[in-house]
C-alpha positions as CSV (number, residue, x, y, z in Angstrom):
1,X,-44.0,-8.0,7.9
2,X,-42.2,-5.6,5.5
3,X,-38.9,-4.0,6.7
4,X,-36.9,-1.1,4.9
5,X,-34.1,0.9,5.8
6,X,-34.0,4.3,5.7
7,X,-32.2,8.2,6.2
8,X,-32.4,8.2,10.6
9,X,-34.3,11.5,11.9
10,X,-34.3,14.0,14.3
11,X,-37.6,12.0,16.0
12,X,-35.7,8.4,15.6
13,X,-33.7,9.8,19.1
14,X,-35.7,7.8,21.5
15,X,-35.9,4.5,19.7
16,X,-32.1,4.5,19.3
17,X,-31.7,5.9,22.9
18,X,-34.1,2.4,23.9
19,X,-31.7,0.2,21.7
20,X,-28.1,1.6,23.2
21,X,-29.2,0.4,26.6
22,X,-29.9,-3.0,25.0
23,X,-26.0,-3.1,23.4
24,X,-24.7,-4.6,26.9
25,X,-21.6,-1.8,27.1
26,X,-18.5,-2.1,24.4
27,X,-20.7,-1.0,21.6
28,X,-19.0,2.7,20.8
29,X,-20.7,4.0,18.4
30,X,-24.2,3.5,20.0
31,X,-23.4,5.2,23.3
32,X,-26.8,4.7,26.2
33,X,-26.5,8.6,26.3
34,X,-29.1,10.5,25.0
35,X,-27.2,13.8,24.3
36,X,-24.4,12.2,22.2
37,X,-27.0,10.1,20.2
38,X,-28.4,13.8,19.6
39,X,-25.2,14.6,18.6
40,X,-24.8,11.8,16.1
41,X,-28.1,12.5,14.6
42,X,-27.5,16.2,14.3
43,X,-23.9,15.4,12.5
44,X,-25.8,13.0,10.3
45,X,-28.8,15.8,9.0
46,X,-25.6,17.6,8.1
47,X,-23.8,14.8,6.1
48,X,-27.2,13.9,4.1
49,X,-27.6,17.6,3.5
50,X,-24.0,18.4,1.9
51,X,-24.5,19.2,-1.5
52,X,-20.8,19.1,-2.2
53,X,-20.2,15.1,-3.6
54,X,-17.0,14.8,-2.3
55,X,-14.8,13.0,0.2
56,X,-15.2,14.6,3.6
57,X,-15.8,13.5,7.4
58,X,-19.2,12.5,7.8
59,X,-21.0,10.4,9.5
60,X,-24.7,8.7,8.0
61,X,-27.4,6.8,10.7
62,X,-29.4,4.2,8.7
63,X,-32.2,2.7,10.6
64,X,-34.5,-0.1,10.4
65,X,-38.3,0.6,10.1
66,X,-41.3,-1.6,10.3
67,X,-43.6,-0.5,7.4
68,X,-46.7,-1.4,8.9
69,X,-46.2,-0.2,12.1
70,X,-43.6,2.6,11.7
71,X,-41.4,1.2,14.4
72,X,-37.5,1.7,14.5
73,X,-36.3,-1.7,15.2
74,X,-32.7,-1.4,13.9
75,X,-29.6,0.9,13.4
76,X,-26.2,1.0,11.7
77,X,-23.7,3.8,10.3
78,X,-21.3,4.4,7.7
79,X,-18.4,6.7,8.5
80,X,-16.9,8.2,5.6
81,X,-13.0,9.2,6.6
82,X,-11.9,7.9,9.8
83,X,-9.1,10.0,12.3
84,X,-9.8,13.1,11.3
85,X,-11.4,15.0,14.0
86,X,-9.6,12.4,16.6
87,X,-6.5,10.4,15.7
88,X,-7.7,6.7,14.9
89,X,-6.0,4.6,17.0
90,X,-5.7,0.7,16.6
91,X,-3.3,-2.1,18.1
92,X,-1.2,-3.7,15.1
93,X,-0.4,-7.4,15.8
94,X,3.5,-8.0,15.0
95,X,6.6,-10.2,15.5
96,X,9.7,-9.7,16.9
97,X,12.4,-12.2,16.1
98,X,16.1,-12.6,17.8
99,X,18.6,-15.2,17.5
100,X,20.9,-16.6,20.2
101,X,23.9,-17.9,18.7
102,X,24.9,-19.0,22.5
103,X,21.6,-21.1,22.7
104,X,21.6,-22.0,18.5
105,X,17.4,-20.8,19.2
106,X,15.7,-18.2,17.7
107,X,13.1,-16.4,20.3
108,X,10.0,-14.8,18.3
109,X,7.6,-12.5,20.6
110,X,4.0,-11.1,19.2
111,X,4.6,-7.7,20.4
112,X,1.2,-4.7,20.1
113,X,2.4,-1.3,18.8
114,X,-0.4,1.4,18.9
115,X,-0.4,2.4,15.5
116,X,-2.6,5.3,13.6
117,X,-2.5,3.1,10.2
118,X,-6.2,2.9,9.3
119,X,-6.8,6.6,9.3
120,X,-8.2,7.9,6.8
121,X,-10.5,5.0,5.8
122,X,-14.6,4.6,5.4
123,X,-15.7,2.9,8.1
124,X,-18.9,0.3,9.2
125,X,-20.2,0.1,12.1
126,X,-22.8,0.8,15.0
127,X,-25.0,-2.3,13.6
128,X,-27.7,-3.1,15.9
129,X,-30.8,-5.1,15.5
130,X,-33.6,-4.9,18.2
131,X,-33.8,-8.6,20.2
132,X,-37.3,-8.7,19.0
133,X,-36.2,-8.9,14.9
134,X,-33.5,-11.5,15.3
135,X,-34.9,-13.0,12.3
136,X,-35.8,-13.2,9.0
137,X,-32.5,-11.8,7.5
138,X,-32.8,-8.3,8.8
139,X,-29.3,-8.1,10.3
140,X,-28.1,-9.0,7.0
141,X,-30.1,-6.4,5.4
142,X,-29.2,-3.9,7.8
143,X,-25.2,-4.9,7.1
144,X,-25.9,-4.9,3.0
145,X,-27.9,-1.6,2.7
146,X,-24.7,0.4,4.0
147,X,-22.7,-1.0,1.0
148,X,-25.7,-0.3,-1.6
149,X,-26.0,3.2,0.4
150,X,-22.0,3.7,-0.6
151,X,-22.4,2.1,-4.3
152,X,-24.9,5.0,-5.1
153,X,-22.7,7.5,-3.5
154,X,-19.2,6.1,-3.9
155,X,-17.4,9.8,-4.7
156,X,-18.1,10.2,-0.9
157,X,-15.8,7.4,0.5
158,X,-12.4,6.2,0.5
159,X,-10.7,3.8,-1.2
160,X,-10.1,1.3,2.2
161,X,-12.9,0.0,4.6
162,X,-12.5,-1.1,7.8
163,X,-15.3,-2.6,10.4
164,X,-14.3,-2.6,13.7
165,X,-15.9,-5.7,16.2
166,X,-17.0,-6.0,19.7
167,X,-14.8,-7.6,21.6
168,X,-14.7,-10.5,24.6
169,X,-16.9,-8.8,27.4
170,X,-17.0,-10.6,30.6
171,X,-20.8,-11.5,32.1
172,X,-19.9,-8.1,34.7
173,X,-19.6,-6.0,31.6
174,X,-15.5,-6.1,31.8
175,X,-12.9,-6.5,29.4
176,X,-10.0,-8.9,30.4
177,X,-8.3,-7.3,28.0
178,X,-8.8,-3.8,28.8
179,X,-8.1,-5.2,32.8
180,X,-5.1,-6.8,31.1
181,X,-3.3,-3.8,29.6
182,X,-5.0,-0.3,29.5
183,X,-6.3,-0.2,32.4
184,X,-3.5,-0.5,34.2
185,X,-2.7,2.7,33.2
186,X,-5.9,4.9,33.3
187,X,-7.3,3.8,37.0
188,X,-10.6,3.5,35.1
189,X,-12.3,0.4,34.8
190,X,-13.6,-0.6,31.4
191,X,-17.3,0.5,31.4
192,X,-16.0,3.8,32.4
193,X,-13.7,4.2,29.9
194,X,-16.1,3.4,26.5
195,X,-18.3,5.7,27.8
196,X,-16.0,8.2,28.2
197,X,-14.9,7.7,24.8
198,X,-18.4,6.7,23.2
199,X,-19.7,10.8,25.1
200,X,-16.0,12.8,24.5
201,X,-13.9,11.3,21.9
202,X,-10.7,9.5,22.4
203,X,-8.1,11.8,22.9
204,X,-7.0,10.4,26.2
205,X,-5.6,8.0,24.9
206,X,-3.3,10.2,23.3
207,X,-2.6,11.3,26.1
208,X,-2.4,8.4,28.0
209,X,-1.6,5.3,26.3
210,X,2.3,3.6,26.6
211,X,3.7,5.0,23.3
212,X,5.8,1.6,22.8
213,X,5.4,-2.2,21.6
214,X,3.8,-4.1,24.7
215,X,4.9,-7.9,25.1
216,X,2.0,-10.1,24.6
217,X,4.1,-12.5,26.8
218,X,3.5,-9.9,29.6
219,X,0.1,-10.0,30.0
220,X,-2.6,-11.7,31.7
221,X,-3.4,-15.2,30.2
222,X,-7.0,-13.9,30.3
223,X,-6.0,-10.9,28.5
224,X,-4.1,-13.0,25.9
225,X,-6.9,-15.0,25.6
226,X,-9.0,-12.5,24.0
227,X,-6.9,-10.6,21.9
228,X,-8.6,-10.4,17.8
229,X,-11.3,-12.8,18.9
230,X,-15.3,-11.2,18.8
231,X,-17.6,-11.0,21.2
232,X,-19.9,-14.2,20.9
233,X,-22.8,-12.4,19.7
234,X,-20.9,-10.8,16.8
235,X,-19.4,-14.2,15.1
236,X,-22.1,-13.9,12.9
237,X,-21.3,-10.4,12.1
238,X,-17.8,-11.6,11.3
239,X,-18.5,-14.2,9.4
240,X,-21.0,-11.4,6.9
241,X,-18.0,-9.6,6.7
242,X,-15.8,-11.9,5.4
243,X,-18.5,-13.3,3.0
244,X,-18.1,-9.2,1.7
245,X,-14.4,-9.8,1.4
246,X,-13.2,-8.1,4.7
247,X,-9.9,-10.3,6.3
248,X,-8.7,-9.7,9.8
249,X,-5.2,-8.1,9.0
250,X,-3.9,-8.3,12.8
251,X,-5.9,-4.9,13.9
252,X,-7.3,-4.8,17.0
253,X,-9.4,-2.2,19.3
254,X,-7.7,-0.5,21.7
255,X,-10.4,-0.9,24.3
256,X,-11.1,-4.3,24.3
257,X,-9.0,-6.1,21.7
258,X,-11.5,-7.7,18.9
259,X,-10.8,-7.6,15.3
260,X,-10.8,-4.8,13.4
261,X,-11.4,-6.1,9.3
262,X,-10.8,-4.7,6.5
263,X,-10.3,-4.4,2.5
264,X,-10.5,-2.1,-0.6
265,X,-13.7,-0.5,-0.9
266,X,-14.4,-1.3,-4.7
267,X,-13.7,-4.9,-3.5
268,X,-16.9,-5.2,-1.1
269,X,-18.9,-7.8,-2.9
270,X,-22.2,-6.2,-2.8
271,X,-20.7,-3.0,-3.8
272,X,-18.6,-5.0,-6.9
273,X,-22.3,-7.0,-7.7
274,X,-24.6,-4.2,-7.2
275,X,-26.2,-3.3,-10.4
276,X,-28.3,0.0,-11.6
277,X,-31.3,-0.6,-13.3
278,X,-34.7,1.5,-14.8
279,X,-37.8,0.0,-13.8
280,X,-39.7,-1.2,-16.5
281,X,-42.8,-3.3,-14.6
282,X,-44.1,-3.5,-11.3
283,X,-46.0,-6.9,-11.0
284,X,-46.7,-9.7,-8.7
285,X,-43.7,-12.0,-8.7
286,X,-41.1,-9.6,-9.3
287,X,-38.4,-12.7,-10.0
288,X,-35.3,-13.7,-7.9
289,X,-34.7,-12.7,-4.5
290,X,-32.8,-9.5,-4.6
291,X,-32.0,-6.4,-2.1
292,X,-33.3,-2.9,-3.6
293,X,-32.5,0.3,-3.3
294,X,-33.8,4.0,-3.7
295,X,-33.0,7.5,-3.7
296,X,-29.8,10.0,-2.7
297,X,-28.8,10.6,0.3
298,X,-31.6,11.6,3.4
299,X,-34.3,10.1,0.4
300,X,-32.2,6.3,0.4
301,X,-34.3,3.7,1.2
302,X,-33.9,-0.3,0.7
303,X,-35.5,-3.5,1.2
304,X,-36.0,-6.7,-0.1
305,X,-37.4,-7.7,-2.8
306,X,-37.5,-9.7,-6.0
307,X,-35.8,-8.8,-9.6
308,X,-36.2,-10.0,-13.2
309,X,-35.0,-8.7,-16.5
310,X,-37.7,-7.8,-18.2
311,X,-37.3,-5.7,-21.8
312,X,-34.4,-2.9,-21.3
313,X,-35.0,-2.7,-17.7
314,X,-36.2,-5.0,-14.9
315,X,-39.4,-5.8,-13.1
316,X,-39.6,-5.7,-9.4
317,X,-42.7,-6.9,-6.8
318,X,-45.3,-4.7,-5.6
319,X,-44.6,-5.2,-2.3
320,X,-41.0,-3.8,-2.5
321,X,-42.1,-1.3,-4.9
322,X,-44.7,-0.1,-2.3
323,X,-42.2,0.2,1.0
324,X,-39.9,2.2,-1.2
325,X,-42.2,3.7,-3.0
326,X,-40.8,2.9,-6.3
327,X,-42.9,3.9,-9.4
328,X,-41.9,2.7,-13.2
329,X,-39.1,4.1,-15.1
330,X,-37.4,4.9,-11.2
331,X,-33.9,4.1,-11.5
332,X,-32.6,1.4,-8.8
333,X,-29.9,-0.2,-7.3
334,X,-30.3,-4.1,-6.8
335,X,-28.0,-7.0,-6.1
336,X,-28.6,-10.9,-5.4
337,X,-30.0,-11.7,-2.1
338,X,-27.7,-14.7,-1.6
C-alpha cells in the first residue's frame, strides 16, 4: 500500500474526530471533541490560504492518506509561533543550592518555576498514527513531512522548535503528576482539566497556577517519579526527535510533566539535509530510498520514494511520482530515508 501526506480538509473532520477517541486522554492538541477539531481545521484553511509569506500564528493539519483507498489513517501539525493568542506555559527544571557553614554541607533542591520561556517558538505536535498502520515507517513519515513541509516554507517559522510529549498516564487515565501538584489546586481531576484546556485554551492557568518555585522534595514520590519522563507509547517518538537533533533542556508540561524538546530550527536534520531538485526522469527504480515532497502550502504532499542523480536533475519512481502526482521538470524537495 502507498501512503502520502497531505493539506487536512474540511471533510477530514470525522476521520480525525474517530482517531482523537483512540489518543487515550493527554493528547492536547487532538481533543475527542468534534467542534474544536472543526475549529482547528477551520484555523488551518486559513493558514494554507495566507498569501502573506511571513511569520505569523498559524496553525497547519497534515494528514495521512491511503492512496488506494482514500482513507485518513494519520494526523500531525506544525504550529508556527507559540503563546501568542494564550501565554505558553511550561515548567523549567532548576537547582537551588545553600550552604550550612554550621553543618560544613551544602543542601541542593530541584525546584519547578512556571516559566513562559518557549514562547514564541514553531512548534510539533498532535502526531497520531491510526493502531491499524503501526507499521511500515509511517509514523516516521508522518514526523519527517512536517520538517520538509517547513524547509519549503521556512519564512513562515521561527528560529526555535520545540515538541512537546505525552506524559506518564496511569491505566485510569490519571496523571500522578497532575494529582501530585496542580491538581491540588484546581479541584479538577486530570481528564477534566486537558479537555478543558484541549476545548477553551489555557488561561486558567493563569489564573490559577502557584506563581512560585514548587519543591520537587514536596511532592508525591509518584509525582516525582514521572516528572520529564514520556508516556510509554511515545519513547519512540522521543527517540525520532533526538535523531532530528531535539535535546530535553529540563522543560516540562504543565499538565502532566513529560518532556518538552527542543533546538534551532535550521538545525533539524531533515530540514539541514533536505535538498531541492528538478525532475529530470520518471522511471522504474527511481534509486535510493528517499522521502519526497510537492507543492506550497494546501497543494503539499509527500511520500516515499526512491531518488537518483540523473543529468542536471534527478530521477524519481513512478509509484511516488504517481501518489504525488509529480510530472518531469516538477521541482521537489527530497532527503535520505535513513
Amino acid at each position: 500500500m502507498t501512503f502520502r501526506i497531505r493539506s487536512a480538509r474540511d471533510e477530514d473532520l470525522q476521520p480525525l474526530y474517530e482517531m482523537a477517541k483512540l489518543t487515550g486522554g493527554g493528547f492536547t492538541n487532538l481533543p475527542a471533541d468534534r467542534a474544536a477539531l472543526k475549529t482547528k481545521l477551520a484555523r488551518s484553511h486559513d493558514a494554507f490560504a495566507r498569501a502573506d509569506d511571513s511569520l505569523a500564528d498559524d496553525l497547519f493539519v497534515l494528514v495521512l492518506e491511503n492512496v488506494a483507498t482514500g482513507e485518513v489513517r494519520g494526523t500531525c501539525q506544525i504550529f508556527t509561533q507559540v503563546g501568542q493568542r494564550y501565554p505558553f506555559y511550561s515548567y523549567r527544571i532548576g537547582t537551588l543550592a545553600q550552604h550550612s557553614a554550621e553543618l560544613g554541607r551544602t543542601f541542593r533542591a530541584d525546584m519547578l518555576s512556571l516559566t513562559t520561556d518557549l514562547e514564541g517558538c514553531s512548534e510539533v505536535g498532535g502526531l497520531f498514527l491510526h493502531p491499524g498502520e503501526r507499521a511500515g515507517g509511517l509514523g516516521m513519515l508522518l514526523a519527517r513531512s512536517r520538517y520538509l513541509f517547513i524547509a519549503r516554507h521556512r519564512a513562515r517559522f521561527a528560529d526555535r522548535i520545540l515538541a512537546e510529549l505525552r506524559g506518564v498516564i496511569d491505566e485510569a487515565g490519571g496523571s500522578p503528576f497532575w494529582d501530585g501538584l496542580a491538581g491540588r489546586f484546581f479541584g479538577m481531576n486530570f481528564q477534566d482539566a486537558d479537555q478543558f484546556n484541549a476545548v477553551r485554551g489555557h488561561q486558567f492557568i493563569a489564573d490559577l497556577f502557584p506563581k512560585h518555585p514548587i519543591y520537587v522534595a514536596m511532592l508525591s514520590d509518584s509525582a516525582r517519579a514521572s516528572i520529564g519522563l514520556p508516556h510509554p507509547s511515545g519513547r519512540a517518538a522521543m527517540r525520532m526527535l533526538e535523531n532530528e537533533g531535539f535535546a530535553f533542556e529540563n522543560y516540562i508540561d504543565i499538565f502532566d510533566g513529560g518532556p518538552t524538546m527542543t533546538t534551532k530550527t535550521d538545525n533539524v536534520r531533515t530540514i539541514h539535509e533536505a535538498r531541492v531538485s528538478r525532475v529530470a526522469a520518471i522511471d522504474e527504480d527511481g534509486g535510493d530510498a528517499a522521502l519526497v515532497a510537492t507543492g506550497t502550502l494546501a497543494d503539499f504532499r509527500s511520500a516515499y520514494g526512491r531518488v537518483r542523480t540523473c543529468g542536471d536533475g534527478v530521477a524519481i519512481d513512478r509509484t511516488c511520482a504517481a501518489a504525488l502526482g509529480i510530472t518531469e521538470n516538477e521541482e521537489i524537495s527530497h532527503v535520505g530515508r535513513a
